[in-house]
C-alpha positions in Angstrom: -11.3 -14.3 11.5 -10.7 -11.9 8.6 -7.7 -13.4 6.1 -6.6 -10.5 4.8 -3.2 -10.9 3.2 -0.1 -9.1 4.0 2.4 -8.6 1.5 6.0 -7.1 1.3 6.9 -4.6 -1.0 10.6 -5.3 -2.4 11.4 -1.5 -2.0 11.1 -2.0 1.9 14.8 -3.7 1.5 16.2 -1.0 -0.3 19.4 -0.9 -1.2 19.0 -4.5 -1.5 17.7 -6.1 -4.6 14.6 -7.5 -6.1 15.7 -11.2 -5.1 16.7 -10.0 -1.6 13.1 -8.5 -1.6 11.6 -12.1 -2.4 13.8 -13.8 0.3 13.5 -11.5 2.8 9.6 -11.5 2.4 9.4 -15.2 2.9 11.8 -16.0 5.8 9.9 -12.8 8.1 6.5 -14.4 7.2 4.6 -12.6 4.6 2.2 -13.5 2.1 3.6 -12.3 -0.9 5.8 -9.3 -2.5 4.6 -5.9 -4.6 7.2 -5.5 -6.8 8.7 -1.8 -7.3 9.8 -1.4 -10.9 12.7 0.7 -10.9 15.6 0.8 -13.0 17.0 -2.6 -12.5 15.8 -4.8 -15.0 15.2 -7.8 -12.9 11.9 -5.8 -11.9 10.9 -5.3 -15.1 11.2 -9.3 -16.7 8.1 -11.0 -16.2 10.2 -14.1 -16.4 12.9 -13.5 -13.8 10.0 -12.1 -11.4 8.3 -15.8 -12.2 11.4 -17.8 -11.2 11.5 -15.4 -7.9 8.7 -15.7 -7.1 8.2 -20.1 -7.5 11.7 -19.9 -5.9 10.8 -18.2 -2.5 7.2 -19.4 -2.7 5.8 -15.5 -3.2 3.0 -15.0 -4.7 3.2 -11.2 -6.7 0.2 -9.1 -5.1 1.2 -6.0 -6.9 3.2 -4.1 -9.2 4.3 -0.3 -8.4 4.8 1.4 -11.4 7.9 3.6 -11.9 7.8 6.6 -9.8 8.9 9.4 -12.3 11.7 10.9 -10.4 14.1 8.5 -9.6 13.3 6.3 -13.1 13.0 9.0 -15.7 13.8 6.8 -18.6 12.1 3.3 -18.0 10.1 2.0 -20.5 11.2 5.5 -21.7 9.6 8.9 -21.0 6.2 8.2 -21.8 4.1 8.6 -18.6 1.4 6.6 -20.6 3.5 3.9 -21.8 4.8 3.4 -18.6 1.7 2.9 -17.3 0.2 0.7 -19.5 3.6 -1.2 -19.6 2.8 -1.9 -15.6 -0.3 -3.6 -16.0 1.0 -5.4 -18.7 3.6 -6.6 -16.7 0.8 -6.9 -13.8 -1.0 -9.3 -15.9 2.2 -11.7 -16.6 3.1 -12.3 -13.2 -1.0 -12.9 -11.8 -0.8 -9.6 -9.8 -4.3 -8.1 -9.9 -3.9 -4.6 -8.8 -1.3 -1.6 -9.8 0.2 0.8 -7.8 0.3 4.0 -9.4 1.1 8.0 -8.4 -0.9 10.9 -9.7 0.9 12.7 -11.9 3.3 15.9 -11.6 1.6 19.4 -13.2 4.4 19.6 -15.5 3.3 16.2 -17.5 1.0 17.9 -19.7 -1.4 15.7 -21.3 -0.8 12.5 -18.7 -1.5 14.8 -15.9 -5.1 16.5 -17.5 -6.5 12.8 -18.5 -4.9 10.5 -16.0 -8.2 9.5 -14.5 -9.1 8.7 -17.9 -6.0 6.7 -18.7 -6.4 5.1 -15.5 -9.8 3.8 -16.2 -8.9 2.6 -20.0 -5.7 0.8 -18.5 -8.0 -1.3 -16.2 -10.5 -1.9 -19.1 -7.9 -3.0 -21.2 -5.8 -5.1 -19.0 -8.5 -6.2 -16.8 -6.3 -5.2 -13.5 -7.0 -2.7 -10.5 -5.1 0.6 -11.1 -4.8 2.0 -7.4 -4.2 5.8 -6.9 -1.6 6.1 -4.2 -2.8 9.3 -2.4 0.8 11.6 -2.1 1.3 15.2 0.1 2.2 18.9 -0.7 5.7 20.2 -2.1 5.8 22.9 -0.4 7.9 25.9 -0.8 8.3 29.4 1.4 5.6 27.9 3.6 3.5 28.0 -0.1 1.9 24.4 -1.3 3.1 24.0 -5.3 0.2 22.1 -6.4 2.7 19.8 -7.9 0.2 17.4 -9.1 -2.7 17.1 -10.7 -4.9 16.1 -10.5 -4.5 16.2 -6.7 -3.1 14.4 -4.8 -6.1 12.8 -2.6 -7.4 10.0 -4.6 -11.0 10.3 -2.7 -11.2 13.5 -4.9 -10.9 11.7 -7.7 -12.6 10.3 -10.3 -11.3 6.9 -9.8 -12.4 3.0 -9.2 -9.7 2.2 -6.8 -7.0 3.9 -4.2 -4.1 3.0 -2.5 -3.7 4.6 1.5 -0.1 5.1 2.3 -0.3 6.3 5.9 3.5 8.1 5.5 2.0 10.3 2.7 -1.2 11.2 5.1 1.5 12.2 8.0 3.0 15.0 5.5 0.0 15.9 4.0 -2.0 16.2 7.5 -4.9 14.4 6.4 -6.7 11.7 8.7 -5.6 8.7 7.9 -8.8 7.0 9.5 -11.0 10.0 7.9 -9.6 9.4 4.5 -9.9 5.1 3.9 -13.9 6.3 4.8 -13.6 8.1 2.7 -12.7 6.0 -0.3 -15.1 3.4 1.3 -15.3 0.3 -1.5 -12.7 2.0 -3.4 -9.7 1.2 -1.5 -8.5 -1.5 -2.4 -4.6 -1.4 -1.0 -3.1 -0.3 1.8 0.7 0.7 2.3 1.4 -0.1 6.1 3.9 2.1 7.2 3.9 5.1 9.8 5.0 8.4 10.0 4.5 12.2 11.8 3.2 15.1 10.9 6.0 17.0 9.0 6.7 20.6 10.1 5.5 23.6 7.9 7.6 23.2 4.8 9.7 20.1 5.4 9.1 17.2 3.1 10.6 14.4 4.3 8.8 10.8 3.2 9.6 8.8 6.9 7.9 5.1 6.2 8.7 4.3 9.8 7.2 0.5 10.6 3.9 1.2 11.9 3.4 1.7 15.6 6.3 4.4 15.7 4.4 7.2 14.6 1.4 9.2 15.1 -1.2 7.5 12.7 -4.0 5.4 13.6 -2.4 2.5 11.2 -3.6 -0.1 14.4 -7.5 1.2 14.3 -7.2 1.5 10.5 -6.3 -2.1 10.2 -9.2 -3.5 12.5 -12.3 -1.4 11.0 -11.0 -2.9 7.6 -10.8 -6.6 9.2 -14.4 -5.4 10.9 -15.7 -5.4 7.6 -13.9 -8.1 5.7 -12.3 -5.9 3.6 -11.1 -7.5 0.7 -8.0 -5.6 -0.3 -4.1 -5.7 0.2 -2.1 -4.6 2.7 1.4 -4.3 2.0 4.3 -3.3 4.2 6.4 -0.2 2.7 9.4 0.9 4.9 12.6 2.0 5.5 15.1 -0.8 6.6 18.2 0.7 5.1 19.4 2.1 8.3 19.4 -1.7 9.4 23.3 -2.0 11.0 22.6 -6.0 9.7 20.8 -8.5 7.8 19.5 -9.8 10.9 18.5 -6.4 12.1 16.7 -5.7 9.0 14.9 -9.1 9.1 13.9 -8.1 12.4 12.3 -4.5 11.5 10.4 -6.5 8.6 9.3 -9.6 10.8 7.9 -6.9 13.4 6.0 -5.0 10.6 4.2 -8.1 9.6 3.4 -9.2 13.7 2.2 -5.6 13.7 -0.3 -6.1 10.6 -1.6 -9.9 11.8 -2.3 -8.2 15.8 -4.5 -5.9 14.5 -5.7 -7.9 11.4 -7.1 -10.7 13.9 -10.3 -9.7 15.4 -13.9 -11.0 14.7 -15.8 -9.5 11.8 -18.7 -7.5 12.3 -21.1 -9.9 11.5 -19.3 -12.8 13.3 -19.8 -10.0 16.8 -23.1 -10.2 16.0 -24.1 -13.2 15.4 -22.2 -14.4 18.6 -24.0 -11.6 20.6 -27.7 -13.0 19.5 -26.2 -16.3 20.4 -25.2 -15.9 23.6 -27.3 -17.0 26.6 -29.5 -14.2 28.5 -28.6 -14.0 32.3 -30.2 -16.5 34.1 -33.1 -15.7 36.7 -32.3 -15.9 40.6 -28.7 -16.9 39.6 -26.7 -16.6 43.0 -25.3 -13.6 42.0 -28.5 -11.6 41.5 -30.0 -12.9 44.9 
């Protein structure tokens, strides 16, 4: 059976906090947290993150850097700082890989060498950088181009990706069609769900997967298929959750969700099974 871990990111509790994230993430079953830095500091001390994460028996999978809009002035406005400050940050706790968006148009200089600075960040820190694929902004049915360089990391000229099946919903790009794509280079998944938005609405869902229209169920068994080797961490929206019990609930069904369709036999275990198996035998009852 394929033992691919399932992690929690911490943003999935929002407005809850980092610890909450941590907690939550162990009592519904995961196997460890990503940790989204944002602008409360707790997600940004290597040694707090530490004592979280030997506390509630976490392991850190990930780190999500700072997502430019809503923390504009961590680690300062730097887009390269705050990048390399990630895998730094990465590398204290034992995460291996990075979670990182491509940049906005308007960030000059980040945004025309980002797949350079992604590469030199991995060299240096000796941590995966994975490109999170994102959608269109869209305005008067006209697609911005808001980033660049893009915003489908199989375009890119990058080692590894991150799949977010809520971004392929708005964006309108095959979900199954685009982790082929990648092939070897993704190397994290962000198990969530969504629709296909209307022409012009941009509206991120994360619903839990299995209540929306992407393939997240066959995604998740051609990647246990093949062994894949990668992370697959659950990014929702709980903060609708009327309780703490409800929202435990949403989280514990996300990670039943992941584990279903995580547990089927690799390819090579089918295979070897099916060259085991006897032949049908001659003048058996049922042929006579």
């Amino acid at each position: 059976m394929c033992m691919i871990q399932v992690g929690l990111s911490t943003i999935s509790v929002f407005p809850k906090g980092v610890e909450d994230g941590f907690r939550l993430s162990r009592e519904a079953g995961y196997d460890g947290v990503e940790v989204m830095v944002t602008t409360d500091a707790k997600t940004r001390s290597p040694e707090r993150l530490l004592e979280l994460s030997e506390r509630y028996e976490q392991p850190i999978m990930a780190i999500h850097a700072p997502v430019v809009l809503l923390t504009t002035f961590v680690w300062g406005r730097d887009p390269f700082v705050k990048l390399d400050r990630s895998a730094e940050l990465a590398v204290s706790v034992g995460a291996p890989t990075v979670v990182v968006h491509p940049p906005f148009r308007w960030q000059g200089k980040y945004a025309r060498t980002f797949t350079d600075a992604v590469r030199a960040t991995e060299q240096k820190h000796g941590v995966e950088v994975a490109v999170e694929n994102m959608f269109p902004w869209a305005a008067g049915g006209i697609d911005r181009q808001a980033y660049l360089p893009g915003i489908d990391p199989s375009e890119m000229d990058v080692d590894h990706a991150t799949l977010d099946f809520s971004h392929c919903a708005l964006a309108k790009r095959d979900s199954m069609q685009l982790a082929l794509d990648l092939g070897d280079r993704l190397r994290h998944l962000h198990l969530t769900d969504g629709v296909a938005a209307d022409e012009g609405r941009v509206f991120d869902e994360h619903l839990l997967p299995g209540h929306g229209n992407e393939p997240v169920a066959e995604v998740l068994q051609m990647l246990a298929q093949q062994q894949w080797t990668g992370q697959v961490v659950a990014e929702i929206k709980t903060r609708q959750a009327r309780s703490e019990r409800d929202r435990l609930r949403l989280l514990t069904e996300t990670v039943e969700f992941a584990r279903e369709h995580l547990a089927v036999e690799p390819v090579e275990a089918e295979a070897e099974s099916a060259r085991s198996a006897p032949g049908p035998v001659a003048d058996s009852p049922r042929e006579r």
